[in-house]
Every structure is written in structure tokens, then in C-alpha cells.
Backbone atoms as SQL, in Angstrom:
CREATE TABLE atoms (id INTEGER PRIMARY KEY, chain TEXT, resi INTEGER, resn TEXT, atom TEXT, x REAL, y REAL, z REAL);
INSERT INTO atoms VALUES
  (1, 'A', 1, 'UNK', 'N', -110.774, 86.051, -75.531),
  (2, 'A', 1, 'UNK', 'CA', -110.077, 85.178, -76.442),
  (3, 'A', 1, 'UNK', 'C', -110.649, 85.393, -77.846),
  (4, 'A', 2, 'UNK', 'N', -109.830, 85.639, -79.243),
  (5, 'A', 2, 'UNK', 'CA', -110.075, 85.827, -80.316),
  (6, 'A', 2, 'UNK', 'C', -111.009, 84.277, -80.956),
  (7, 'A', 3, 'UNK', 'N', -111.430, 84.740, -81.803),
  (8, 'A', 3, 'UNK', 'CA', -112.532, 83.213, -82.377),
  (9, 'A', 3, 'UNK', 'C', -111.123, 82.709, -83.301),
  (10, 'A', 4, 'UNK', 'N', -111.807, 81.707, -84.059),
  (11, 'A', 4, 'UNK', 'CA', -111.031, 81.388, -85.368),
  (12, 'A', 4, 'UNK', 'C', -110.812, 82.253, -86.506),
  (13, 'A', 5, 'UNK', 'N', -112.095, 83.141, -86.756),
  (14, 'A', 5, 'UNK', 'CA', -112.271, 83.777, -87.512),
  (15, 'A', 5, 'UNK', 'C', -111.397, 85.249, -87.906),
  (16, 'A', 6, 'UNK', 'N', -111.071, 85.630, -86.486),
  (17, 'A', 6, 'UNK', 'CA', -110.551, 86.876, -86.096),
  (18, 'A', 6, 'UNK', 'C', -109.022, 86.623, -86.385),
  (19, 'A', 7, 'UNK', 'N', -108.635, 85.842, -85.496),
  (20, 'A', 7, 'UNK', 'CA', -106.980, 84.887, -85.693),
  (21, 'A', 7, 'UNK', 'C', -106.887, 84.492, -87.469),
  (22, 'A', 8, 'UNK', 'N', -107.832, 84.530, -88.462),
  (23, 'A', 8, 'UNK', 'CA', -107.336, 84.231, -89.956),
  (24, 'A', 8, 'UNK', 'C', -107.262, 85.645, -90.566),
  (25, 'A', 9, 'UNK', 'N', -108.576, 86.551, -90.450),
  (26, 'A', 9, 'UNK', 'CA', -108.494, 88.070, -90.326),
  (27, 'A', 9, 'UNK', 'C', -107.294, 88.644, -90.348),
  (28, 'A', 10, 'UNK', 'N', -106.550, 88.921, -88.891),
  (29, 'A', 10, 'UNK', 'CA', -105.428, 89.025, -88.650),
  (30, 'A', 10, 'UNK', 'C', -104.095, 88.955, -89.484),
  (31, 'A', 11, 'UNK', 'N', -104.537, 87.671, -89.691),
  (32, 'A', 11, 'UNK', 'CA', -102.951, 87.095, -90.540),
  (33, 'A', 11, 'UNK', 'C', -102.798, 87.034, -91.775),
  (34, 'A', 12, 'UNK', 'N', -104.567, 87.017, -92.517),
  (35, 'A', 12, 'UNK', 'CA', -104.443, 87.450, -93.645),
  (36, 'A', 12, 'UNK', 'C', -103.458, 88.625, -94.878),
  (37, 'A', 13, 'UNK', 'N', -103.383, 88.580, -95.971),
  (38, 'A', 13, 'UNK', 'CA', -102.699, 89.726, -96.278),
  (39, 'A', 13, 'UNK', 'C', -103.578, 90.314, -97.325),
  (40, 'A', 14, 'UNK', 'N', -105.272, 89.783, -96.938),
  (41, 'A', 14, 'UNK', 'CA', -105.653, 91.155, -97.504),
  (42, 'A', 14, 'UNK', 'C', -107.481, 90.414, -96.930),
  (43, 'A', 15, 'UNK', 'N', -108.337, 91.092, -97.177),
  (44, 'A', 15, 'UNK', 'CA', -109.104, 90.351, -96.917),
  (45, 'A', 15, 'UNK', 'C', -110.931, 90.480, -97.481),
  (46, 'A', 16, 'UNK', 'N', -111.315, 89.652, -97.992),
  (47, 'A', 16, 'UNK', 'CA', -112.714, 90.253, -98.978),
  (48, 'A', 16, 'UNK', 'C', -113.814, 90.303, -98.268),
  (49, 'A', 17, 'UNK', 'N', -114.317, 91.754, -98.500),
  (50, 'A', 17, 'UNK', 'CA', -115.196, 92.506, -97.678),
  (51, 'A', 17, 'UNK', 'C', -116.871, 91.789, -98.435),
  (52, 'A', 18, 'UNK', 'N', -116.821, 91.797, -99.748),
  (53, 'A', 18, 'UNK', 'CA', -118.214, 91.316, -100.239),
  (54, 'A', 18, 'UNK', 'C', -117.846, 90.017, -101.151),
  (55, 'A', 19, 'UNK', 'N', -118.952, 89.391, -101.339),
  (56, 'A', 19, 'UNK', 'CA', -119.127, 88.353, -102.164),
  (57, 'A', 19, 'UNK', 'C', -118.681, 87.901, -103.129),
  (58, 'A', 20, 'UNK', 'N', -117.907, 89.561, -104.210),
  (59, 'A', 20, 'UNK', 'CA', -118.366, 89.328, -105.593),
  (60, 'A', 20, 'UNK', 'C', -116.718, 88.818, -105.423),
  (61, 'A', 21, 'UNK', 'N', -116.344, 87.586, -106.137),
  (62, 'A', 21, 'UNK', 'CA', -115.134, 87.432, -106.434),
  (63, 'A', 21, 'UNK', 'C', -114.155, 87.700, -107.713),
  (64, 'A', 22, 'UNK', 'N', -114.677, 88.683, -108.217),
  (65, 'A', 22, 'UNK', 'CA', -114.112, 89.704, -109.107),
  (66, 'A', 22, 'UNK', 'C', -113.037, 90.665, -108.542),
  (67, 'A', 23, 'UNK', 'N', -113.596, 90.882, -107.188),
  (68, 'A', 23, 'UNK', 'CA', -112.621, 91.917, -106.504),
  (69, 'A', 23, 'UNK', 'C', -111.056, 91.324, -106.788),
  (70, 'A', 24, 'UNK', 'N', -111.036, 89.785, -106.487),
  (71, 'A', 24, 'UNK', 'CA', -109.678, 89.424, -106.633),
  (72, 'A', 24, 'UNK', 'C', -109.249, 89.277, -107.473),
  (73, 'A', 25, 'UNK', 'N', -109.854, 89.134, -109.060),
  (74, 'A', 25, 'UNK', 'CA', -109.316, 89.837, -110.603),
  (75, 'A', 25, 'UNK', 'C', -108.731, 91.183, -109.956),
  (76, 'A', 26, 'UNK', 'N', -109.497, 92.232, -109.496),
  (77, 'A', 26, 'UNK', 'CA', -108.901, 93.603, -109.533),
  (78, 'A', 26, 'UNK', 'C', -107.779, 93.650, -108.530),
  (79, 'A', 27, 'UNK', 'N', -108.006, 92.698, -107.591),
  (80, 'A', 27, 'UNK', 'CA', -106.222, 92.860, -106.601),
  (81, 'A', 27, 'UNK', 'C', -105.239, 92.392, -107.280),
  (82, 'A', 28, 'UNK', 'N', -105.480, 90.996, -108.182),
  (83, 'A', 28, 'UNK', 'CA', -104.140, 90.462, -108.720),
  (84, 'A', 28, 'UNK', 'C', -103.752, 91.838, -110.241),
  (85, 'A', 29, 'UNK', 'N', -105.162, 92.469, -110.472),
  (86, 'A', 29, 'UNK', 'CA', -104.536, 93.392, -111.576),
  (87, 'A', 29, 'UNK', 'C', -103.732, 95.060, -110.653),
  (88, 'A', 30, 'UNK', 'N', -104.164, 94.993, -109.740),
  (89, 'A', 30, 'UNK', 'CA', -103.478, 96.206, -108.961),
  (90, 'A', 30, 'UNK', 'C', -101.908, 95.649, -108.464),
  (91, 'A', 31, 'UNK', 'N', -101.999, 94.481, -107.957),
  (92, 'A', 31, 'UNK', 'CA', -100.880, 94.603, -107.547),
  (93, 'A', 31, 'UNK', 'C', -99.463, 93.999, -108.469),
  (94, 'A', 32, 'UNK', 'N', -100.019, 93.698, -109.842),
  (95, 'A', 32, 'UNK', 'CA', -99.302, 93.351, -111.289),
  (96, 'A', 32, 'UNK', 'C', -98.963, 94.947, -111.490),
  (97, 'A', 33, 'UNK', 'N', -99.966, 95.884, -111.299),
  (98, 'A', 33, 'UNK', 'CA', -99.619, 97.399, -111.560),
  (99, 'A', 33, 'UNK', 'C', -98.500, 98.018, -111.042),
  (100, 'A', 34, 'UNK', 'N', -98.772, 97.853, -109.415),
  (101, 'A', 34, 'UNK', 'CA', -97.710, 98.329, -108.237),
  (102, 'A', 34, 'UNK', 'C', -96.300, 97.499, -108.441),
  (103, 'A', 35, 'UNK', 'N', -96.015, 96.207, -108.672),
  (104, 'A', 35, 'UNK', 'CA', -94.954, 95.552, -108.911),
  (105, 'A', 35, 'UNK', 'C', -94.045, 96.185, -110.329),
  (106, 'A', 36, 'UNK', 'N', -95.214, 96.401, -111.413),
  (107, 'A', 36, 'UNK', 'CA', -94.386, 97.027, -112.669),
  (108, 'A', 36, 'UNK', 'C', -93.881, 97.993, -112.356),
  (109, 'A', 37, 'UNK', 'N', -94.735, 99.183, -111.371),
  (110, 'A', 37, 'UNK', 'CA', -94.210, 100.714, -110.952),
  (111, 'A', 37, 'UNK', 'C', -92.848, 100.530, -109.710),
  (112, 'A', 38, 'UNK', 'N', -92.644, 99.705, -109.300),
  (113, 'A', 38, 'UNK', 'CA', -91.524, 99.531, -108.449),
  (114, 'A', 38, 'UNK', 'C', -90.290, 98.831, -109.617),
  (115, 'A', 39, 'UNK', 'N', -90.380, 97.969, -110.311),
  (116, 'A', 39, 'UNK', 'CA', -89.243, 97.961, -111.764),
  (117, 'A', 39, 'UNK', 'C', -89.013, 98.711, -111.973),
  (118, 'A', 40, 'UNK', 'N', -90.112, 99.841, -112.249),
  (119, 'A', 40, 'UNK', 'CA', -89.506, 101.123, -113.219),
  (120, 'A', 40, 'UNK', 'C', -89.070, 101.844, -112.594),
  (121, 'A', 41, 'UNK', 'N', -88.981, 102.205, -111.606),
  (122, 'A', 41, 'UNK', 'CA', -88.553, 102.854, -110.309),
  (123, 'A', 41, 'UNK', 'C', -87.208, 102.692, -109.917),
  (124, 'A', 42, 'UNK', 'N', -87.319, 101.503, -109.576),
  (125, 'A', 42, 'UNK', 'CA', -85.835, 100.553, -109.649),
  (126, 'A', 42, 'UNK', 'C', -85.008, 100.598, -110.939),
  (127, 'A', 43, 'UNK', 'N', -85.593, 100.664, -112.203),
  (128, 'A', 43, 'UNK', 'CA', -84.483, 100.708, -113.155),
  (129, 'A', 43, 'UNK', 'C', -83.845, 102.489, -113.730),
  (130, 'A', 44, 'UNK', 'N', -84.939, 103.085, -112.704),
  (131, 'A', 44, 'UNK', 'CA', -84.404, 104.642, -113.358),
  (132, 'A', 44, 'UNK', 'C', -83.387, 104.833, -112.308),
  (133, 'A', 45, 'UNK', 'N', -83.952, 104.485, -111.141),
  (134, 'A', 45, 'UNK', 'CA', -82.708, 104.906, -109.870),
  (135, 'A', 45, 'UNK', 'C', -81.726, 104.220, -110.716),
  (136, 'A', 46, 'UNK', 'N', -81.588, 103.151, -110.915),
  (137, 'A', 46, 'UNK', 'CA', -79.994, 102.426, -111.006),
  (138, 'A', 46, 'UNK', 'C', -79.133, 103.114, -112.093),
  (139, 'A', 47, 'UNK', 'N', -80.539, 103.565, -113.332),
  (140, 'A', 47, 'UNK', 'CA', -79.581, 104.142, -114.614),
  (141, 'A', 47, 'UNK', 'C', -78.793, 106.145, -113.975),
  (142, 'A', 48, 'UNK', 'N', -80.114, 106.377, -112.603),
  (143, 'A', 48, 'UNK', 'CA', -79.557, 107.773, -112.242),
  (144, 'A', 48, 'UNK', 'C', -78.070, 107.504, -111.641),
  (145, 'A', 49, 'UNK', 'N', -78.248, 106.218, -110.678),
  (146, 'A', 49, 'UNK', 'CA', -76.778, 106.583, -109.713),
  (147, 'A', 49, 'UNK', 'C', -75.705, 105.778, -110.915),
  (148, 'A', 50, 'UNK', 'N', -75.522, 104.839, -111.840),
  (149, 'A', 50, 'UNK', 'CA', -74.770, 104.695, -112.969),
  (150, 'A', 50, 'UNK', 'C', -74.059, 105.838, -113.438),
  (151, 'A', 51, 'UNK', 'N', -74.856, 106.261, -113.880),
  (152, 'A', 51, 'UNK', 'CA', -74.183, 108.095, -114.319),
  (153, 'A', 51, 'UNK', 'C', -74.143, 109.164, -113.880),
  (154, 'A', 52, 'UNK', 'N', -74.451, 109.485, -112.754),
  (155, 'A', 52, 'UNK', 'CA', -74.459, 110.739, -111.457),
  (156, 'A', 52, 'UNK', 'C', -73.771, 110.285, -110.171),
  (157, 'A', 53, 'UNK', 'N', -73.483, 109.241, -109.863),
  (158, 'A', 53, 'UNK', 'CA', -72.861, 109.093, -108.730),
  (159, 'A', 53, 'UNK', 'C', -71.052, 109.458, -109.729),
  (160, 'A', 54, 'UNK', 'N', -70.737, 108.775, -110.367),
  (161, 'A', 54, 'UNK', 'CA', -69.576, 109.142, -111.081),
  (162, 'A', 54, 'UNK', 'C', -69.087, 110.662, -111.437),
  (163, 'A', 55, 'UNK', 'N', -70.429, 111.338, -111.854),
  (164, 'A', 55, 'UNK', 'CA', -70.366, 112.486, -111.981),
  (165, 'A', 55, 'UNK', 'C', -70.093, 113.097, -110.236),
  (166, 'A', 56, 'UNK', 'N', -70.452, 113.408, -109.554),
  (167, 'A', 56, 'UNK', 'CA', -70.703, 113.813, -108.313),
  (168, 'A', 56, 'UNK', 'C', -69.398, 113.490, -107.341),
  (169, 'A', 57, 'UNK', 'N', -68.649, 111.865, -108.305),
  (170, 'A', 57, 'UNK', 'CA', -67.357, 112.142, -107.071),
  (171, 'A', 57, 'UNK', 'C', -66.068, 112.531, -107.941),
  (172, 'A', 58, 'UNK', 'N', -66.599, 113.092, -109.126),
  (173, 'A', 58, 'UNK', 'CA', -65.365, 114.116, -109.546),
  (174, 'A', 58, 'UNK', 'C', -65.081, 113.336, -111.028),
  (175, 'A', 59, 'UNK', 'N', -65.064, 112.079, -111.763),
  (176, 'A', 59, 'UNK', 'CA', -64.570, 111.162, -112.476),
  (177, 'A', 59, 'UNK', 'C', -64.554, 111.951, -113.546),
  (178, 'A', 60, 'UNK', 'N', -65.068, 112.963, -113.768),
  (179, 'A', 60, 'UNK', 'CA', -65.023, 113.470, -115.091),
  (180, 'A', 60, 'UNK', 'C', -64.419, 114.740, -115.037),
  (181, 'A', 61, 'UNK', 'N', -64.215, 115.349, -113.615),
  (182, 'A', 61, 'UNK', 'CA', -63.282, 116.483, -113.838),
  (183, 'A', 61, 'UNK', 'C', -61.879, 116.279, -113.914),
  (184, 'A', 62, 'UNK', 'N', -61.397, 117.359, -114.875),
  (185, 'A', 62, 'UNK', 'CA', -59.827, 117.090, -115.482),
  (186, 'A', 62, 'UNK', 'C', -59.459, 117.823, -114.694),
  (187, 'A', 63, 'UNK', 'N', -57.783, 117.202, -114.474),
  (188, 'A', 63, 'UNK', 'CA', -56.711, 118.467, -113.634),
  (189, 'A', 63, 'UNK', 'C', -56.342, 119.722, -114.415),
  (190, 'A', 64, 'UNK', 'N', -56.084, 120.100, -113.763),
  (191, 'A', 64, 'UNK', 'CA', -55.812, 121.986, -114.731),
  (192, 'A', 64, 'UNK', 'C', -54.540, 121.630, -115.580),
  (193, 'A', 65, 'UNK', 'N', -53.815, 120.367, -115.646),
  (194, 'A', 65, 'UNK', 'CA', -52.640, 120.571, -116.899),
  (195, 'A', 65, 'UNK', 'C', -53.011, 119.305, -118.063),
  (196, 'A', 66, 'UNK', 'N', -54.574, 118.753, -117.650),
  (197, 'A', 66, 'UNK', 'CA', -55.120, 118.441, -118.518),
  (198, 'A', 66, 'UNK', 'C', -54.849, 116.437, -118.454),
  (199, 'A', 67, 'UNK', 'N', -53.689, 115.997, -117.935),
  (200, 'A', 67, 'UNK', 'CA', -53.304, 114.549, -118.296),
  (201, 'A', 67, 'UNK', 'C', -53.996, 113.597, -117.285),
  (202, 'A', 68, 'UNK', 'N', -54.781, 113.532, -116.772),
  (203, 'A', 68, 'UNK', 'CA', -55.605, 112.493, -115.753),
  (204, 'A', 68, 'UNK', 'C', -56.972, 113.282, -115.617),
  (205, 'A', 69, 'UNK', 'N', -57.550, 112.473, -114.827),
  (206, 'A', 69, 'UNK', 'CA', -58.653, 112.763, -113.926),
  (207, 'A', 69, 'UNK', 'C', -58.425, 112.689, -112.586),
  (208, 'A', 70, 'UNK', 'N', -59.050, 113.395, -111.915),
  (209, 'A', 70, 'UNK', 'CA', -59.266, 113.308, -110.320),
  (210, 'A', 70, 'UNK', 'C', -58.810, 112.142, -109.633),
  (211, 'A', 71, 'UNK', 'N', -60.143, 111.136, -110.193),
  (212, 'A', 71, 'UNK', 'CA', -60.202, 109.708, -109.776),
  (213, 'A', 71, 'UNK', 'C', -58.729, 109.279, -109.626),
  (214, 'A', 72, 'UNK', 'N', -58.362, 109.251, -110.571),
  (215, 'A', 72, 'UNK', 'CA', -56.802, 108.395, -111.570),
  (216, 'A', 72, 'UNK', 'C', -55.730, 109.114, -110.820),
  (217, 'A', 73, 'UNK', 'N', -55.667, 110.279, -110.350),
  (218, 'A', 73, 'UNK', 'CA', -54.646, 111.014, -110.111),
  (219, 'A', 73, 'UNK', 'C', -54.262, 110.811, -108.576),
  (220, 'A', 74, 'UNK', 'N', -55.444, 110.536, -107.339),
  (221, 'A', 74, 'UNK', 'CA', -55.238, 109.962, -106.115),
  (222, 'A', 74, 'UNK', 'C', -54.629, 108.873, -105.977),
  (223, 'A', 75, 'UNK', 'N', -54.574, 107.814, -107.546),
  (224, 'A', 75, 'UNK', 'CA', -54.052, 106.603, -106.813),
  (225, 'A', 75, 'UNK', 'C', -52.408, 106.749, -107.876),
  (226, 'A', 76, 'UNK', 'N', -52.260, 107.839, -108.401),
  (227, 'A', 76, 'UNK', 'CA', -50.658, 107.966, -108.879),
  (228, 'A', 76, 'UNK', 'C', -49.461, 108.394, -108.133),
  (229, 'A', 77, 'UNK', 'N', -48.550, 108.302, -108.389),
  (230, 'A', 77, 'UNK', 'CA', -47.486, 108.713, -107.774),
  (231, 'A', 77, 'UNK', 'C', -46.636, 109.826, -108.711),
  (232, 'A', 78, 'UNK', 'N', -46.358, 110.671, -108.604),
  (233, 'A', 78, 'UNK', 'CA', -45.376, 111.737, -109.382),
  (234, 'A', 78, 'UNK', 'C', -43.778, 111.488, -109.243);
């Protein structure tokens, strides 16, 4: 059977190995770090698929007699 100690261990989500309680200045400054690097991450993906997913399903290629686009031209009728 686990103690008390082991069962908080466990469930913890992180847990301090020595005394000095500075360490947890440096976790709340690491993981302020890791949170900014996942924004920026998140805001380049969104600005890549914004302007490359459009590119990629045709939106900017013209028909060969020049009056639509791709996109525009599947949902017309002649």
C-alpha cells in the first residue's frame, strides 16, 4: 500500500527535489517561456494555413480564357 506521501508525489504536476524555493521562480519563469513559444507557434501556423491553404486548393489559379478562378468557376453554370 502507497503512504500519503507517494499518493501526493504521484498526482503532483511537478515536484521539488531540494529546499531552495527559488526553483519555483525558475518553473513559473520556464513555463511563462514554453506558453509564449506555443502563441508563437500557434500564430505562425494560422498566418501559414490563412495564405497557403488557399493557395494549394487552386484560389488563385486563373482559367486559360482568363474570367474566373477555379474556386468561382465549380460553383457556375455556363
Amino acid at each position: 500500500m502507497s503512504s500519503g506521501s507517494d499518493v501526493a508525489i504521484s498526482s503532483s504536476s511537478f515536484i521539488l527535489l531540494n529546499s531552495n524555493l527559488t526553483t519555483i521562480f525558475e518553473l513559473v519563469q520556464l513555463s511563462r517561456r514554453v506558453f509564449n513559444r506555443i502563441k508563437l507557434n500557434f500564430f505562425w501556423a494560422a498566418i501559414y494555413n490563412v495564405i497557403l491553404v488557399p493557395v494549394a486548393a487552386g484560389a488563385f489559379y486563373a482559367i486559360p480564357d482568363g474570367s474566373q478562378s477555379v474556386t468561382i468557376a465549380g460553383h457556375t453554370q455556363h
